[in-house]
C-alpha positions as CSV (number, residue, x, y, z in Angstrom):
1,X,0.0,0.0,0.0
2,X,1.9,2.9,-1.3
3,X,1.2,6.2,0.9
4,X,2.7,9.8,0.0
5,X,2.6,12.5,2.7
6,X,2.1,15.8,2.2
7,X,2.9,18.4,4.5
8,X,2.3,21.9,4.5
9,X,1.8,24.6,7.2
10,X,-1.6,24.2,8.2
11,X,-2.0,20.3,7.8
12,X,-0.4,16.8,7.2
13,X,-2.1,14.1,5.4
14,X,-1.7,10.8,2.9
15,X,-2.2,10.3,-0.3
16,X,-2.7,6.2,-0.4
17,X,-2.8,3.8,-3.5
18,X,-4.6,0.8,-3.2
19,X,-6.3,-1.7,-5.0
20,X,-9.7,-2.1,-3.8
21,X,-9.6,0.5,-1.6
22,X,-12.6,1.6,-1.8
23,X,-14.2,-1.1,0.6
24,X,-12.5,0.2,3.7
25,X,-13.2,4.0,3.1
26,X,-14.6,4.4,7.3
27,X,-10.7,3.8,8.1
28,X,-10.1,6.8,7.1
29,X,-13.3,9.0,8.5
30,X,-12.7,9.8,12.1
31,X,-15.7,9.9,14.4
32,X,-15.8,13.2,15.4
33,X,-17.5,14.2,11.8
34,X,-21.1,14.8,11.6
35,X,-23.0,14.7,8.6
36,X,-21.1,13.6,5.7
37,X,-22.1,14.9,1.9
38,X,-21.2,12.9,-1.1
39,X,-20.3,15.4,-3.8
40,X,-20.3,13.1,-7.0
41,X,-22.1,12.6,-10.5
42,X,-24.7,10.1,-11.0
43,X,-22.6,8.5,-13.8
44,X,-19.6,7.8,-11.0
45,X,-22.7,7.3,-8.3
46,X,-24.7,4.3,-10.3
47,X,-20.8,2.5,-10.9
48,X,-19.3,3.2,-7.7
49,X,-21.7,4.3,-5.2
50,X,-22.8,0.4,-3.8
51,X,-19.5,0.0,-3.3
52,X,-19.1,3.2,-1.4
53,X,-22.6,3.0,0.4
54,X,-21.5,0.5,3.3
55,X,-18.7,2.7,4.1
56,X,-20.5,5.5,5.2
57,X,-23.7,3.6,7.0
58,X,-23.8,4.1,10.9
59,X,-24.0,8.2,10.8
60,X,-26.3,10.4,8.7
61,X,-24.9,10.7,5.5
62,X,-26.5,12.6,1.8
63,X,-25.1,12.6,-1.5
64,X,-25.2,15.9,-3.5
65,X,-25.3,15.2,-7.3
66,X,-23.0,17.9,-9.2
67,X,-24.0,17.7,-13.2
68,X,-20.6,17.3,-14.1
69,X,-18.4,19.0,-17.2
70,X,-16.3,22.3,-17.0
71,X,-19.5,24.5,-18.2
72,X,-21.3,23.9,-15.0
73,X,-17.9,24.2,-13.0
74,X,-19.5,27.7,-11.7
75,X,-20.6,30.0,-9.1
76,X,-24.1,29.0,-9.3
77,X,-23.8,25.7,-9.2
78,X,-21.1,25.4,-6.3
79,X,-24.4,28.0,-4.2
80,X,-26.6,25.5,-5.2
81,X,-24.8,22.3,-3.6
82,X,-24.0,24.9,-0.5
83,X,-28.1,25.5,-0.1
84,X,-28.6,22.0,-0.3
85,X,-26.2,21.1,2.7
86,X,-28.1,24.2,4.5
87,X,-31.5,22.7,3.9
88,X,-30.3,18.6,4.8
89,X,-28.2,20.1,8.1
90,X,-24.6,21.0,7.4
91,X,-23.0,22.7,10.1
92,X,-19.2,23.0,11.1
93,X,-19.0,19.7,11.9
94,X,-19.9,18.4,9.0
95,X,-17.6,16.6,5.6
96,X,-17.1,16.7,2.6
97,X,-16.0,14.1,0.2
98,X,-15.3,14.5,-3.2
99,X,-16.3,11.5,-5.0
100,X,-15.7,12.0,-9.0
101,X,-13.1,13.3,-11.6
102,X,-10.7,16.3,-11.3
103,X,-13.9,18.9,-12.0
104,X,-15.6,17.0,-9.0
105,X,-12.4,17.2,-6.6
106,X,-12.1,20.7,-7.3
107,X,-15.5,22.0,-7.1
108,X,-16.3,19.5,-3.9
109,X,-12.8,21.2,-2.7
110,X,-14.3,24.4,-2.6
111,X,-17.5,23.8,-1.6
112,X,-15.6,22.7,1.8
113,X,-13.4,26.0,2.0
114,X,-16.3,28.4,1.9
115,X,-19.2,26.3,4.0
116,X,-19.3,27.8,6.8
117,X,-16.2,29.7,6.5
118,X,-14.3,26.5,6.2
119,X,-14.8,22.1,6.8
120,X,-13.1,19.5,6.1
121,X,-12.8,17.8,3.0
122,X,-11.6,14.0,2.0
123,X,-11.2,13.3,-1.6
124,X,-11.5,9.7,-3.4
125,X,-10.5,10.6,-7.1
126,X,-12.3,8.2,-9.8
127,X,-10.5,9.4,-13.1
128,X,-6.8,8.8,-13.9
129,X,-6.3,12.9,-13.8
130,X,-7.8,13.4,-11.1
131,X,-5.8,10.7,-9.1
132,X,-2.5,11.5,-10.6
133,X,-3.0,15.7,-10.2
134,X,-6.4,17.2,-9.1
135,X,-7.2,15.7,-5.8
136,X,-3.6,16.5,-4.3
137,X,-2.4,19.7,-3.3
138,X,-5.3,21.5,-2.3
139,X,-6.2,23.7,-5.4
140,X,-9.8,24.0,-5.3
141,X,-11.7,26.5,-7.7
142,X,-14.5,27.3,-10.0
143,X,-13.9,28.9,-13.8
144,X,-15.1,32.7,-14.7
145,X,-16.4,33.2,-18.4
146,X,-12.9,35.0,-19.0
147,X,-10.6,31.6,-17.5
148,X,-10.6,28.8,-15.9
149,X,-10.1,27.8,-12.0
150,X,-9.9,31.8,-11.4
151,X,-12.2,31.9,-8.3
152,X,-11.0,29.6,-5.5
153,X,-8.8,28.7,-3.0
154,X,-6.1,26.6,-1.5
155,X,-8.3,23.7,1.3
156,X,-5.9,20.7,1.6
157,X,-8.1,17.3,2.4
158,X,-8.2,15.4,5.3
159,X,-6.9,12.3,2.8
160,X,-6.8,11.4,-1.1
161,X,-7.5,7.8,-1.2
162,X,-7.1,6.2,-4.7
163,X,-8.3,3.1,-5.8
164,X,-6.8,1.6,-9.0
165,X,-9.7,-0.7,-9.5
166,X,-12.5,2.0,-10.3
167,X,-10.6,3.2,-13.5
168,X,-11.7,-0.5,-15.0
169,X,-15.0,1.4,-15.4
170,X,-13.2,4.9,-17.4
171,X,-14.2,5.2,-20.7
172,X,-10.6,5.0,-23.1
173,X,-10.7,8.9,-23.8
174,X,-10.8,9.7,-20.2
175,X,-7.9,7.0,-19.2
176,X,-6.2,8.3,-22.1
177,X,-6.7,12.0,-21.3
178,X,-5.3,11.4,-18.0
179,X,-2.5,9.2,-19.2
180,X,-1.0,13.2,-20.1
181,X,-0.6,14.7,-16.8
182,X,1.2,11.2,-15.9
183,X,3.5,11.8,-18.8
184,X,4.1,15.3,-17.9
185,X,5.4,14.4,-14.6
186,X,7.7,12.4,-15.9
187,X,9.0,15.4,-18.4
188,X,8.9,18.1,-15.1
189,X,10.8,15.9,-12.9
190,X,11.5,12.0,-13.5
191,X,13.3,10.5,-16.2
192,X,12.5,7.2,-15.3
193,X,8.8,7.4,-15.4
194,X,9.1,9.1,-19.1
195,X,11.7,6.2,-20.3
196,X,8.6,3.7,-18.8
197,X,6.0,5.0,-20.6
198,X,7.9,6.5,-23.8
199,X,8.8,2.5,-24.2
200,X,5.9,0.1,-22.8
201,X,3.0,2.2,-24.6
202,X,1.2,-0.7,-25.4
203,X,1.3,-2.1,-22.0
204,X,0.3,1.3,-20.3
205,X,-2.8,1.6,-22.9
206,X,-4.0,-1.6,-21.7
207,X,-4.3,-0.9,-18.1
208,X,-1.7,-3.7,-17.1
209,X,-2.5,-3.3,-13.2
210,X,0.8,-3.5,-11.6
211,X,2.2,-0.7,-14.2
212,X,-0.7,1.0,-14.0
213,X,-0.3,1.2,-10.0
214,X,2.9,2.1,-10.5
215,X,2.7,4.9,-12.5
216,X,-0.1,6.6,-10.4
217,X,2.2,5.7,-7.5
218,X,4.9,8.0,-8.9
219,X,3.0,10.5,-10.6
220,X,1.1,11.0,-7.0
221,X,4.9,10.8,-5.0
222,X,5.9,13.3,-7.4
223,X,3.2,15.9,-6.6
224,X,3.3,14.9,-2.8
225,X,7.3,16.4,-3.1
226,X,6.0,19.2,-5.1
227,X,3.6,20.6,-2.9
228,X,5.1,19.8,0.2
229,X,7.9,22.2,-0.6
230,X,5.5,24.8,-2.1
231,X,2.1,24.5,-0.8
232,X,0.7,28.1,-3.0
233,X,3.1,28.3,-5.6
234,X,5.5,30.1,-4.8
235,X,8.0,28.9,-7.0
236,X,8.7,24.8,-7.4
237,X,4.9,24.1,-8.0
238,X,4.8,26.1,-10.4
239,X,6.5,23.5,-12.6
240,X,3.2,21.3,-12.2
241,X,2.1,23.4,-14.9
242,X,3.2,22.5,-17.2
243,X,1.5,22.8,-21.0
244,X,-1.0,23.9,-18.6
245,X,-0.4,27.8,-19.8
246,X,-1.5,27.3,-23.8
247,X,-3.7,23.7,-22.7
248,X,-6.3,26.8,-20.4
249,X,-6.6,29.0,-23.8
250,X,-7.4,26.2,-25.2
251,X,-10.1,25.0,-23.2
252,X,-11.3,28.9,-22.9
253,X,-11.1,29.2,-26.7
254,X,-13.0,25.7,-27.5
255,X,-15.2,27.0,-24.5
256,X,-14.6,24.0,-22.5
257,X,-16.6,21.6,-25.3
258,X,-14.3,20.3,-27.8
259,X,-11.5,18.5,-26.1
260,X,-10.8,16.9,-22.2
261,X,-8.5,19.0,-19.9
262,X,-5.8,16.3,-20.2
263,X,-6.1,16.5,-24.1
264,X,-5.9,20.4,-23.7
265,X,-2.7,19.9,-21.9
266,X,-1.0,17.8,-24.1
267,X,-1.7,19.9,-27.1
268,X,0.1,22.3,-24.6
269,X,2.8,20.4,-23.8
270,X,3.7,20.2,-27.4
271,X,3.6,23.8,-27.9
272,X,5.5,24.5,-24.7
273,X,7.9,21.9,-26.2
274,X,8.1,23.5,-29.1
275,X,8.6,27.1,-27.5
276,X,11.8,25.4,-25.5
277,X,13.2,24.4,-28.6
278,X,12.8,27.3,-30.5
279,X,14.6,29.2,-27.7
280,X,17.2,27.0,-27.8
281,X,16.4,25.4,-23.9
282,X,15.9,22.2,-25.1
283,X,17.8,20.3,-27.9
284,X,15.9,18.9,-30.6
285,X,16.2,15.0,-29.8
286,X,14.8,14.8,-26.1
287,X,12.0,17.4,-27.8
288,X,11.4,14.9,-30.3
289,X,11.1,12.3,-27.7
290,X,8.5,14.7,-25.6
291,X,6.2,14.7,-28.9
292,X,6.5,11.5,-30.0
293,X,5.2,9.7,-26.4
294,X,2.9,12.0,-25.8
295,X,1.1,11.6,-29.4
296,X,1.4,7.8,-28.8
297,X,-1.4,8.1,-25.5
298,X,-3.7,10.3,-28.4
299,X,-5.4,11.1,-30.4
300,X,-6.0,13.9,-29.7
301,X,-8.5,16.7,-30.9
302,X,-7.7,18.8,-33.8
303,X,-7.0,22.4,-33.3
304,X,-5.4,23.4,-36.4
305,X,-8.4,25.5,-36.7
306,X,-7.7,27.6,-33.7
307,X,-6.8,31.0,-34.2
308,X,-2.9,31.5,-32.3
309,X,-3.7,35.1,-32.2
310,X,-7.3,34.5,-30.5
311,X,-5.0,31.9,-28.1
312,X,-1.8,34.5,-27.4
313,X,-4.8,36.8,-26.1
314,X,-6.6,34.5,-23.6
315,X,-2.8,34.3,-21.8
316,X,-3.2,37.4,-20.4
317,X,-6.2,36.4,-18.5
318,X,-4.0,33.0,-17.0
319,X,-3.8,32.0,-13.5
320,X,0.1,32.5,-14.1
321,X,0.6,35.6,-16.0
322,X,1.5,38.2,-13.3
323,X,1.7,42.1,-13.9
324,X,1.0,41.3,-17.5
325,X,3.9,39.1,-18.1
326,X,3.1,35.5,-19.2
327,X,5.4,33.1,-17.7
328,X,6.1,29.4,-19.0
329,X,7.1,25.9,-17.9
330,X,9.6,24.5,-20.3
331,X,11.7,21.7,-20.3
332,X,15.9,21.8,-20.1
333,X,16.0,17.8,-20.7
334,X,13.4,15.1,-19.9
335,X,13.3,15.3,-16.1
336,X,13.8,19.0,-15.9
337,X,12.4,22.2,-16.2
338,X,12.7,25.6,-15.8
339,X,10.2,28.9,-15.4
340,X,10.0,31.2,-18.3
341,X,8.9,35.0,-19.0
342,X,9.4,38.2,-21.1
343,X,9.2,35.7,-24.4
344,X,8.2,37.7,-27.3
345,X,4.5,37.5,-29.2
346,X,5.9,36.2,-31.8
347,X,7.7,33.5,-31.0
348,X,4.9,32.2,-28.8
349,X,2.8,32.5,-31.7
350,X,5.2,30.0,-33.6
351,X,5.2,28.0,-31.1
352,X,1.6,27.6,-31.5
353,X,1.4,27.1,-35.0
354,X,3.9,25.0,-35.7
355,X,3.1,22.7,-32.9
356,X,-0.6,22.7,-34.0
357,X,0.5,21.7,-37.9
């Protein structure tokens, strides 16, 4: 049973791998808690939820049904779930627990910092992304019209538990789709994990359990490290977004319809890749290498009919551009990156395009 800790300022946790986890979930819930809410979809409900359901029998428990996808990731929705846990009895001894994808961990995240100026939450990722990335670290949030994930807040969990079995149930796209962060981690900051999947594709796409376990095991120890050093992103977490700057104006552009958010990122990945070469930070074999395993986890969407100029403009509305200056991830080798800023219109623009071709 692999377990990563994370530790921060205000809390300490784990992050625990395990296969069939997900039939011992009251371990983990200490008494104290009153009411516990079930933020989930009824897709992840109706395939997980009997499995889940014994856990939580013994104390009063109610399961709050978000509808899912990135256009409903909003205000109105996350007041709507908070009136509900009015109206069933939340108070401050009440939990949360995220039950769902990366959009579920996040908005179920938030939900907790803001309820009653602040509960606990304890997240049980379902998707591949959201085991590997969303559910650890604490980055909750909700997207504006103008950008994604611009409204929220930093609310570690109690726990992340993640349970390799229930991605048996992911549709391909979504395994796939999360099969990018996994690969990103492995450009940001581990070689080994990169050579692993740049080599065993075949192996990794059909969800050989021991490699699969081990590659959330690392991707998850690899985030655990991250955000233990830099809880708010100070500096080191900042490489954890990576083809996460162009991937966002993507998403914003396609207005969150078209394409996955791990499919966003890897078309970002690619351009950021691209951008690194162009400036001469990365040579041009280990950037080959970067394209060609992360187009061996596609397909991917097209986006050669995305305007670059329509893209360069949604940077300035990014999480990570500060005082106007748009700052990006890119690799120095496979393993390692470094942050980026002042890079001219232009050559981002190139980047873009000849990524995208």
């Amino acid at each position: 049973m692999p377990s990563f800790q994370v530790q921060t300022s205000q809390s300490t946790y784990e992050n625990v791998v395990e296969r069939g986890l997900l039939t011992r979930i009251r371990d983990f819930i200490p008494a104290r808690f009153g009411k516990r809410f079930i933020v989930t979809t009824e897709d992840v409900w109706r395939l997980h939820g009997p499995v889940l359901q014994p856990q939580l029998e013994g104390t009063p428990w109610h399961v709050l049904f978000f509808p899912g996808g990135e256009k409903n990731k909003r205000l109105h929705c996350l007041e709507q779930l908070a009136e509900q846990m009015m109206h069933l009895g939340g108070d401050r001894t009440s939990l949360v627990i995220g039950f769902g994808g990366g959009i579920v961990t996040d908005v179920s995240g938030f939900l907790a910092a803001i309820f009653m100026r602040g509960i606990p939450v304890l997240q049980i990722p379902t998707t591949l992304l959201a085991q590997v990335d969303a559910a650890t670290g604490g980055k909750t949030g909700v997207n504006l019209a103008t950008g994604k994930n611009l409204i929220g807040s930093f609310h570690q969990p109690l726990a992340v538990l993640i349970d390799p079995e229930v991605l048996s149930t992911l549709p391909e796209r979504e395994f796939r789709a999360g099969l990018f962060e996994v690969v990103k981690c492995g450009i940001i900051r581990d070689k080994a994990l990169f050579e692993l999947l740049h080599t065993r594709p075949s192996e990794v796409l059909a969800l050989q359990p021991d490699l699969i376990d081990d590659l959330i095991a690392a991707a998850v120890r690899i985030k655990a490290e991250v955000v233990t050093a830099d809880e708010r992103e100070g500096d080191l977490r900042r490489i954890l977004n990576f083809g996460h700057t162009i991937g966002h104006a993507i998403e914003a552009e396609t207005s969150y319809t078209r394409m996955l958010h791990g499919e966003a990122v890897a078309w970002g990945m690619l351009a950021a890749t691209k951008l690194a070469e162009l400036t001469g930070t990365l040579g041009s074999s280990p950037a080959k290498a970067i394209a060609e395993t992360t187009l061996q986890y596609g397909p991917l969407p097209e986006v050669a009919d995305l305007n670059p100029d329509h893209l360069l403009a949604r940077l300035a509305s990014d999480k990570k551009t500060m005082q106007g200056t748009v700052h990006f991830v890119l690799p120095t080798e496979i393993g390692s990156v470094k942050i980026v800023s002042g890079l001219e219109a232009q050559l981002i623009r190139r980047a873009i395009v000849e990524s995208f071709a």
